[in-house]
N, C-alpha and C positions, 0 to 999 in steps of 0.2 A: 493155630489153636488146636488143642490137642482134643479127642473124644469125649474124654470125660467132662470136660468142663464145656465142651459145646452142648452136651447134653443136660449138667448143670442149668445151665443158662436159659436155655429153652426150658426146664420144667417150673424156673422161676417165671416166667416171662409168658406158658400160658395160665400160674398158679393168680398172677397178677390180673389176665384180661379174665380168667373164668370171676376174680372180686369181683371188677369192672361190672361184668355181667350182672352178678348179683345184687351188686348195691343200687347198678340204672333199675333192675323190675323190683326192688323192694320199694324205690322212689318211686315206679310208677304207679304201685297199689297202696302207695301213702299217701296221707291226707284226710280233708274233713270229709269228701264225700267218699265214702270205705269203697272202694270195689276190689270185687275178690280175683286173685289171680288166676284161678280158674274160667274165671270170665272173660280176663282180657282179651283172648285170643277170639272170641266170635263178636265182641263189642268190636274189634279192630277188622273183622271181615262184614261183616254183616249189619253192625250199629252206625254208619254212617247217617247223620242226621239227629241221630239221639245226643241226650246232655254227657252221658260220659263218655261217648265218642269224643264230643269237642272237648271235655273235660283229660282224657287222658293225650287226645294229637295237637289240642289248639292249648293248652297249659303245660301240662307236666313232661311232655315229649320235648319240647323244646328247652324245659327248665334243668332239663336232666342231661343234652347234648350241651346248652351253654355251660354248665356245672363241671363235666368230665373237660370240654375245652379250657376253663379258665383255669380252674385245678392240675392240668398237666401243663399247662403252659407256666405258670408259675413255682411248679416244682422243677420245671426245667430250668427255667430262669435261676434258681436257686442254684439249680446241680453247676448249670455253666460259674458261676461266679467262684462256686466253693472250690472249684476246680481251678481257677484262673489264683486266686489267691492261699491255696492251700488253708484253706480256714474254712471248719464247722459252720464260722459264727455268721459267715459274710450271706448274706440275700439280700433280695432288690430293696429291702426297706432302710438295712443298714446304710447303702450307699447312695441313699437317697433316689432313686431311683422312681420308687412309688411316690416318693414328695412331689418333685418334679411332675410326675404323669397326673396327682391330683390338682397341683395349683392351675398346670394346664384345663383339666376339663370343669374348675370351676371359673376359671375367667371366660369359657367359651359359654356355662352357665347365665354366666353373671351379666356379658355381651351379646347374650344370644345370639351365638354365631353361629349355631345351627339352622337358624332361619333364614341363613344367607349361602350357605355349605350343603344343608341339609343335616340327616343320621349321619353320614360320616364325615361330618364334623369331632364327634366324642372319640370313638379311636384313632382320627390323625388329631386331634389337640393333646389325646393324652402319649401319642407320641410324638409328638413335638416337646412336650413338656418331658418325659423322659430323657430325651436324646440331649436336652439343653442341660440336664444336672449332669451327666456321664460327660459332656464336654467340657464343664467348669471343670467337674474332678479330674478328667485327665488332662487337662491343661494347667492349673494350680498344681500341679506334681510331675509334671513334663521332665522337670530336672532332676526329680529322683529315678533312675531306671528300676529300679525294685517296685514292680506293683502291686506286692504284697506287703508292703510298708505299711506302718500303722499310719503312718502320714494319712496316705491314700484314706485307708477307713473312718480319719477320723474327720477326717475332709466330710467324707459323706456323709457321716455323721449330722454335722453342722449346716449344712447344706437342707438336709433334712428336717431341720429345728428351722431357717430361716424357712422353708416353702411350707411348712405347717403354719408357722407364724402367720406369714402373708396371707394362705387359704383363711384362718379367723379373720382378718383383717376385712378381705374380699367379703366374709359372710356379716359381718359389722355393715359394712358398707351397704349389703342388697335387701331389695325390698322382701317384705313376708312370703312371697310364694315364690323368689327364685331360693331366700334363707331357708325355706322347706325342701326344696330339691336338692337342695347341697348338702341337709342335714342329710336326706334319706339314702342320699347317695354316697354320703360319707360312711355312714355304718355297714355298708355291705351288704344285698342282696342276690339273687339271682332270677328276681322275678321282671324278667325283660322281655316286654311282649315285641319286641319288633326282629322280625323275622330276619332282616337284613343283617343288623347287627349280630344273632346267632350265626347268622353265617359267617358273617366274617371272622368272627372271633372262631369257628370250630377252623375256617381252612386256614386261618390265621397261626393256630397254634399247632396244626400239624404240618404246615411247611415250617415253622420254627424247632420242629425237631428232625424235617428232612434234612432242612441246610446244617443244622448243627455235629450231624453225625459225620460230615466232609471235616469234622474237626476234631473226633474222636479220638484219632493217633497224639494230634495235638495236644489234647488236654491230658493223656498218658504223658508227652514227656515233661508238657510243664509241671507235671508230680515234684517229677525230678529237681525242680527247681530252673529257672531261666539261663541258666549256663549251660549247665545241661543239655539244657534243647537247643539253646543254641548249635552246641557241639554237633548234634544230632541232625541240623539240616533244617531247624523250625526257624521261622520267620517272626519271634517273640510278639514285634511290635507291632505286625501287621494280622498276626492273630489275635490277641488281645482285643486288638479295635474291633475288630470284625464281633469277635463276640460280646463285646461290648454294647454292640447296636442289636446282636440279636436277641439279650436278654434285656434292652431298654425297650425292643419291641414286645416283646412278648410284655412284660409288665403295662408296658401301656398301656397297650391293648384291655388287656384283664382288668386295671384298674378305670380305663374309659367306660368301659361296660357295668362293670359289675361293681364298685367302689374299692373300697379300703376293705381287704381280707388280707389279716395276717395269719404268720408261723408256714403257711402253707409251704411257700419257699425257703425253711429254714427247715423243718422237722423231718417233711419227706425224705428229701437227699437225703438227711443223717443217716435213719434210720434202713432205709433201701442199701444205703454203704453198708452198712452192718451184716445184711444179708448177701449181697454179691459181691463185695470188697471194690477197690477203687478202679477196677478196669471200665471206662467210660464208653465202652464197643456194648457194656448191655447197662450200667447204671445207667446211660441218658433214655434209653426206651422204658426200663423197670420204671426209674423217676416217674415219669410223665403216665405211667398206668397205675400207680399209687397214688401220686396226687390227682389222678381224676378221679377216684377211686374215695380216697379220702374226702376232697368238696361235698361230691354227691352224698355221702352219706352223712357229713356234718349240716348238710340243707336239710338233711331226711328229719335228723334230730331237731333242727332251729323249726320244723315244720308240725312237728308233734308233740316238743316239752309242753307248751302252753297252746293246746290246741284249745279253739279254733284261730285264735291271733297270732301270728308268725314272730320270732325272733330274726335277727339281722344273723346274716351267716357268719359276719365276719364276728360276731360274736363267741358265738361255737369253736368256729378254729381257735380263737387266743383262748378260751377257755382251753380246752381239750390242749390242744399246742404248748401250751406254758404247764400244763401239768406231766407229760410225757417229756419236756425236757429236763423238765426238775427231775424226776423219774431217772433219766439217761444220767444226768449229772451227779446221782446220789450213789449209783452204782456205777462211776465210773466209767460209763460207755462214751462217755464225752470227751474225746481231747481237746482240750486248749491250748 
């Protein structure tokens, strides 16, 4: 790596954590009870005990670390796929992926199988349910070596129409107050009081972009195409897999927690590509500091449009999301 572009890279990449920074303290002096950021700093040394102490450490502290975790974790999710299939269009939604991790954590809903599990029950159901849509699609296409075949997408495609289906089915079937937690959890939030689960999901999402960076060379030559890399020394099919589970984790994960949030995994990548071009030694850290970046501040807005009653996050992103690709698409920044 040559001078310039290490330094490139690096001004992207603290231009990214200084967002980061700003958008967690503008979330943390957002909201219905106003406190001014001039305050924070002694409410956070000296206000223990008082209502906007527990207000900013016991609420919005955690809402804003779940927020940046599920948001990079799923922009990663995004960046590994687009990478894997040389395609803009492909994220965990397309390939069914979030289908999968939702029918998962409404059957463990609906069975209440966290009372026999516990809280982490919801992150391993919704990757179980992940991990089970990525083994239909890679196995229903076993015999095509190209996995960038539309075969593949459309696989998941479909895949994804039957595990939505089933979820209405499942929510048909359940009584009024588990059919209220499936609704609320279908729309997307990030207001999750349990402690445990933020955790998981922050160390969850930043070992998902430790291990992935041992794949960074990789996903540079599958650019190239899978012959290529072959040529090259890469182990196609055994990388592939690999990243296959690490981006049906991470979606799991994020949508166990936190419901149905779209575009997140489709737009970031794009757009971060457009800024650092396709070398995946700084697209996979940029990604993952955009889309946490992005979450957090589409919470900010779902928190303030219609203040005092909250909007569903996952609203924001498909709004905001589907108007910035229309946007990219009109001016051409889109290849298909």
């Amino acid at each position: 790596m040559n001078r310039k572009r290490f330094k490139q890279w690096l001004l992207i990449l603290i231009g990214l954590a200084g967002l980061v920074l700003v958008t967690g303290i503008l979330a943390l002096c957002t909201g219905s009870a106003g406190i001014e950021l001039n305050k924070i700093p002694n409410i956070l040394v000296h206000g223990k005990g008082t209502a906007d102490y527990s207000i900013l450490v016991g609420i919005r502290l955690p809402r804003i670390i779940l927020g940046m975790s599920i948001g990079g974790a799923l922009s990663l999710a995004g960046t590994l796929l687009q990478g894997m299939f040389r395609n803009p269009l492909v994220e965990p939604y397309t390939l069914g992926i979030s289908g999968g991790a939702s029918l998962g954590v409404c059957m463990n809903i609906l069975f209440k199988l966290y009372a026999v599990v516990g809280i982490i029950a919801y992150p391993l159901s919704g990757f179980l349910g992940a991990s089970i849509v990525i083994f239909l699609v890679y196995s229903l296409n076993s015999r095509t070596q190209d996995v960038q075949s539309n075969r593949m997408l459309l696989t998941g495609v479909m895949i994804s129409y039957v595990a939505s289906s089933l979820v209405m089915l499942l929510m048909a079937l359940s009584k009024s107050d588990d059919l209220q937690n499936i609704v609320l959890w279908i729309m997307g939030s990030l207001d999750e009081p349990d402690t445990t689960l933020i955790t998981i999901t922050c160390a969850g999402s930043i070992a998902g972009l430790f291990v992935s960076y041992f794949f960074c060379m990789d996903l540079n030559a599958l650019l190239l195409g899978e012959e290529e890399a072959t040529t090259l020394g890469i182990n196609t099919q055994k990388t592939k897999k690999i990243l296959f589970i690490i981006a049906s984790f991470l979606t799991g994960l994020s949508v166990a927690v936190a419901g149905i949030i779209m575009f997140v995994g489709l737009i970031v990548p794009h757009f971060v590509r457009m800024m650092t071009g396709p070398d995946h030694r700084i697209l996979l850290a940029a990604s993952f500091l955009a889309g946490a970046a992005f979450l957090t501040l589409s919470d900010v807005i779902a928190r303030i449009i219609i203040a005092p009653l909250e909007l569903p996050v996952g609203v924001i992103t498909g709004i905001i999301g589907g108007v910035m690709f229309i946007w990219a698409l009109s001016r051409k920044q889109v290849s298909l």
